[in-house]
Backbone as CSV, one residue per row, in Angstrom:
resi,resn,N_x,N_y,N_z,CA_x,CA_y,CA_z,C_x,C_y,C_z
1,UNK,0.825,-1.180,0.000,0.000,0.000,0.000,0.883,1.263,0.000
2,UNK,1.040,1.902,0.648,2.146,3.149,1.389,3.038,2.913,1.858
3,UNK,4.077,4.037,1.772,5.399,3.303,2.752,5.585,4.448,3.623
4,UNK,4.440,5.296,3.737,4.262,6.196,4.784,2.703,6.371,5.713
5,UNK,2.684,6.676,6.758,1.639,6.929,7.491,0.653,7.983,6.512
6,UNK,-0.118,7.467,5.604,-0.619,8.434,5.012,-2.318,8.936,5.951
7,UNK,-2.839,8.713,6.557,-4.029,9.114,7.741,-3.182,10.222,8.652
8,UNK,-1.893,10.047,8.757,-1.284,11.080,9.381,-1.259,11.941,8.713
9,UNK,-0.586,12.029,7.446,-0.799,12.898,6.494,-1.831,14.067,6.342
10,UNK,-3.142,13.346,6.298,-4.517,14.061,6.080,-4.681,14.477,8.019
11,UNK,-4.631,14.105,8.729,-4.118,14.440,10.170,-4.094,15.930,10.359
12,UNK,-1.996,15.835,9.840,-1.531,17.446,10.132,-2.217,18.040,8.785
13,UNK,-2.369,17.560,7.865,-2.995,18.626,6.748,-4.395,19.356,7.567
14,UNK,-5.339,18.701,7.856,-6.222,18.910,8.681,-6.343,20.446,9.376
15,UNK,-5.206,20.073,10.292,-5.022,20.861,11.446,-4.521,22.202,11.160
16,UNK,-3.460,22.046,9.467,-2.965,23.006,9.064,-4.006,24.022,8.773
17,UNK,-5.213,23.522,8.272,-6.483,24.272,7.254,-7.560,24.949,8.341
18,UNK,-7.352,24.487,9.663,-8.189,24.723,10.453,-8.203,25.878,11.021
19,UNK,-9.222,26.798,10.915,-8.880,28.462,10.967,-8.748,28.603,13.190
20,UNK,-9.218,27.249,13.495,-8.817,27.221,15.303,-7.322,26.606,15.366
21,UNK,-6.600,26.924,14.433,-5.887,26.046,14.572,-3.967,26.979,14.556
22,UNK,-3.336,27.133,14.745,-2.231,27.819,14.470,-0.816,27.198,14.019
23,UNK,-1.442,26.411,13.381,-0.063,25.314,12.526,-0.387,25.896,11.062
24,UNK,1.124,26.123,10.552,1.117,26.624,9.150,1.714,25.390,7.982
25,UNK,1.694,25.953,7.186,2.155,24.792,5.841,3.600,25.092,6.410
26,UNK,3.975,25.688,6.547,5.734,25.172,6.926,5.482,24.094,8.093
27,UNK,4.997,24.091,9.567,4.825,23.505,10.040,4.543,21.540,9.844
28,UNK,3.380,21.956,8.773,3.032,20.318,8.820,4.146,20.041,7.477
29,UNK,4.713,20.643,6.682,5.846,20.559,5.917,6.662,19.841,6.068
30,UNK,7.392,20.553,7.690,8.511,20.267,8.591,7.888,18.754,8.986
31,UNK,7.034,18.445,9.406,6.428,17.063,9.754,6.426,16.166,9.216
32,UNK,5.603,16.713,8.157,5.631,15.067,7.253,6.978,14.991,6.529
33,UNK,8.043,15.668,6.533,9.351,15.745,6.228,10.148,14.423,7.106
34,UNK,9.990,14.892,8.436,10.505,13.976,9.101,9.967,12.251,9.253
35,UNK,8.733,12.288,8.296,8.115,10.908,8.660,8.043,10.688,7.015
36,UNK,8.771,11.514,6.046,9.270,10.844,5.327,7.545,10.628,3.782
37,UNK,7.442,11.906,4.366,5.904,12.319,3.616,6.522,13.587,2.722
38,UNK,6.585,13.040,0.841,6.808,14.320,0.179,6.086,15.565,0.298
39,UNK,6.644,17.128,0.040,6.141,18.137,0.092,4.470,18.034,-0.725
40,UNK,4.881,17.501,-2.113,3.828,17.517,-2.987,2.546,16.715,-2.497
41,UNK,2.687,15.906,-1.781,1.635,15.009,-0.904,1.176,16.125,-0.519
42,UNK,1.646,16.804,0.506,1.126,17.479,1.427,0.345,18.535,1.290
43,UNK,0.516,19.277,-0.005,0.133,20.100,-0.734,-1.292,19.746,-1.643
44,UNK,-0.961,18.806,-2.007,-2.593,17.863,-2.566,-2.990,17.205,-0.721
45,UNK,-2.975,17.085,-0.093,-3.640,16.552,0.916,-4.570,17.954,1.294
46,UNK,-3.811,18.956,1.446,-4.333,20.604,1.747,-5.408,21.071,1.007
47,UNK,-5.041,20.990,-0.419,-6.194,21.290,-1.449,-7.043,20.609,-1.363
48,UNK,-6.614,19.026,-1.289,-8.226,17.964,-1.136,-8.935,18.486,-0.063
49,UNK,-8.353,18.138,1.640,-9.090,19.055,2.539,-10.131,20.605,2.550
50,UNK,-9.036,21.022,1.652,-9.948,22.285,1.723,-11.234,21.855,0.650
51,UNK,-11.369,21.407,-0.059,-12.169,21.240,-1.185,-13.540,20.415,0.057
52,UNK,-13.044,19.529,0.363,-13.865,18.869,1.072,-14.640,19.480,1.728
53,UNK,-14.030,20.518,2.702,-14.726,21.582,4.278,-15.574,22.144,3.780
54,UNK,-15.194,22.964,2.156,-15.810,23.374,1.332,-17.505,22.700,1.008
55,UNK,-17.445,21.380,0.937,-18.845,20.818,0.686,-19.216,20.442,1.763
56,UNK,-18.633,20.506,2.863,-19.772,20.904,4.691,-18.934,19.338,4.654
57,UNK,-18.038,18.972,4.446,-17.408,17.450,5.119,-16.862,17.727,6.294
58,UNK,-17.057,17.079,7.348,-16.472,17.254,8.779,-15.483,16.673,8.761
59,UNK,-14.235,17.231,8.472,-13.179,17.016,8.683,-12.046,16.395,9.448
60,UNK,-12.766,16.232,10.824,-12.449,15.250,11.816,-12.588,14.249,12.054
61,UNK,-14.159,13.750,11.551,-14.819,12.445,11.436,-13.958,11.802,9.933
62,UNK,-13.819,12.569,8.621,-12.930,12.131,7.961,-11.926,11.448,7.841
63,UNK,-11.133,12.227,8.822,-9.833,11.822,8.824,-9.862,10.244,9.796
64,UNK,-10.771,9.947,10.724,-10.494,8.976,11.662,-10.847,8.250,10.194
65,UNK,-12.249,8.323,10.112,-12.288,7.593,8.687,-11.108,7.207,8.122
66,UNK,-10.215,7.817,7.536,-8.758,7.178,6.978,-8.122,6.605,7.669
67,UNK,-8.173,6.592,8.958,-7.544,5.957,9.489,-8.134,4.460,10.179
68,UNK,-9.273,4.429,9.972,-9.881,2.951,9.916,-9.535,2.179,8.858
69,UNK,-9.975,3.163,7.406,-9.665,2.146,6.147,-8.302,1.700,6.183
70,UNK,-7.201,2.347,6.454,-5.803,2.502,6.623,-5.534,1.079,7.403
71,UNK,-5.817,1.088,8.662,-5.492,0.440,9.184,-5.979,-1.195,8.803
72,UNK,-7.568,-1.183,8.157,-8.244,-2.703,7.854,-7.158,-2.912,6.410
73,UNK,-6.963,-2.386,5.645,-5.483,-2.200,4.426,-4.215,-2.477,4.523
74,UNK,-3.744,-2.086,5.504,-2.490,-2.343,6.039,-2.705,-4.006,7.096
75,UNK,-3.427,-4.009,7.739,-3.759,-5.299,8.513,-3.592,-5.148,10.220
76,UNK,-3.215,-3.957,10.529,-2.996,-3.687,12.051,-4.458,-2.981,12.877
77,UNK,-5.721,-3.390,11.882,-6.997,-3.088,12.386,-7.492,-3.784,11.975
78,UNK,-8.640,-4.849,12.874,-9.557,-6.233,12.116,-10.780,-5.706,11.621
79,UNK,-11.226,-5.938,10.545,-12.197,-5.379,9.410,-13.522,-6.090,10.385
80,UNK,-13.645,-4.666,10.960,-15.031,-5.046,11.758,-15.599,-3.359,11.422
81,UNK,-17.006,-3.383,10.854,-17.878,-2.035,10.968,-18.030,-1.797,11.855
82,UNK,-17.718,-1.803,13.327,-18.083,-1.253,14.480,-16.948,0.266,14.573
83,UNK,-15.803,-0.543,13.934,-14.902,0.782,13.718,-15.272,2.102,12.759
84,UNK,-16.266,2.121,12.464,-16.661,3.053,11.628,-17.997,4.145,12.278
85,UNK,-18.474,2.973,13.566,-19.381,3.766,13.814,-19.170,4.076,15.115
86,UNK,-18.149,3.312,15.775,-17.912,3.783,17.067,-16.849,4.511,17.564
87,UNK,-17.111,6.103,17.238,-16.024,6.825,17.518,-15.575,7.110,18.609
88,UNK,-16.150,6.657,19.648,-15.449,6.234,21.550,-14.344,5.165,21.685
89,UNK,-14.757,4.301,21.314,-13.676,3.125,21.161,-12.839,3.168,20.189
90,UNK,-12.996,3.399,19.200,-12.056,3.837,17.779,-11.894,5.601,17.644
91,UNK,-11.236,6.036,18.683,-10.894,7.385,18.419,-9.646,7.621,17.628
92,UNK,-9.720,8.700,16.809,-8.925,9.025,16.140,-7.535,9.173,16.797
93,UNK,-7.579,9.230,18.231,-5.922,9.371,18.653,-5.560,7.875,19.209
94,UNK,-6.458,7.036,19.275,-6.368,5.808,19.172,-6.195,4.948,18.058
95,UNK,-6.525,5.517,17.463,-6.228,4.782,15.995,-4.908,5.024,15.248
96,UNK,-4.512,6.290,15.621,-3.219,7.035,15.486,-1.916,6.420,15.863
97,UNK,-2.420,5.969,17.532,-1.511,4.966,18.015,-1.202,3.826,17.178
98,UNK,-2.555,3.248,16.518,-2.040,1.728,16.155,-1.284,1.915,14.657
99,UNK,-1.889,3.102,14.080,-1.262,3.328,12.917,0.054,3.616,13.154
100,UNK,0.720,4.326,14.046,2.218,4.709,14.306,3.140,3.397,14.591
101,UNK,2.507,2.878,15.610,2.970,1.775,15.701,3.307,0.494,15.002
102,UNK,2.234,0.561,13.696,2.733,-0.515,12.443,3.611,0.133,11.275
103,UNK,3.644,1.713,11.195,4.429,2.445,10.325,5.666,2.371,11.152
104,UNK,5.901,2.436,12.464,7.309,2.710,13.100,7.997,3.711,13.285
105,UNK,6.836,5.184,12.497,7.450,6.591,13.049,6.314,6.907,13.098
């Protein structure tokens, strides 16, 4: 599939676009730099995001979203629909964990 945490990706892109938010494109730049995520990713991750917020997509619920499919894809999450609807038990900074942990950064 990837040979990078790409749910992280859409993550800091996220956070970058978020007008509560005070992380800039240099910021998540500098990030996905170090985890080995090209500039140009990051830059189409930004535009997709914004395009999305744009058509009223909740952006938060999204992103865990990627990071369910991510994880049932990669194999370090068992392909159960409960992960899709249960965002208490499958929280996005929980899911984050398991994703970091099978990427290794």
């Amino acid at each position: 599939m990837s040979d990078y945490n790409r749910p992280y990706l859409w993550e800091i892109a996220a956070n970058a676009i978020s007008p509560d938010n005070a992380t800039t494109f240099d910021d998540v730049r500098t990030l996905a730099g170090r985890h080995g995520i090209p500039e140009l990713s990051v830059t189409r991750a930004m535009s997709t995001l914004t395009a999305l917020a744009a058509g009223g997509e909740d952006l938060d619920e999204w992103v865990r979203r990627q990071y369910v499919v991510d994880g049932w894809m990669e194999g370090y999450l068992l392909i159960d629909t409960a992960a899709l609807s249960d965002a208490n038990t499958y929280s996005t900074w929980k899911l984050a964990q398991l994703a970091y942990a099978h990427y290794g950064r």
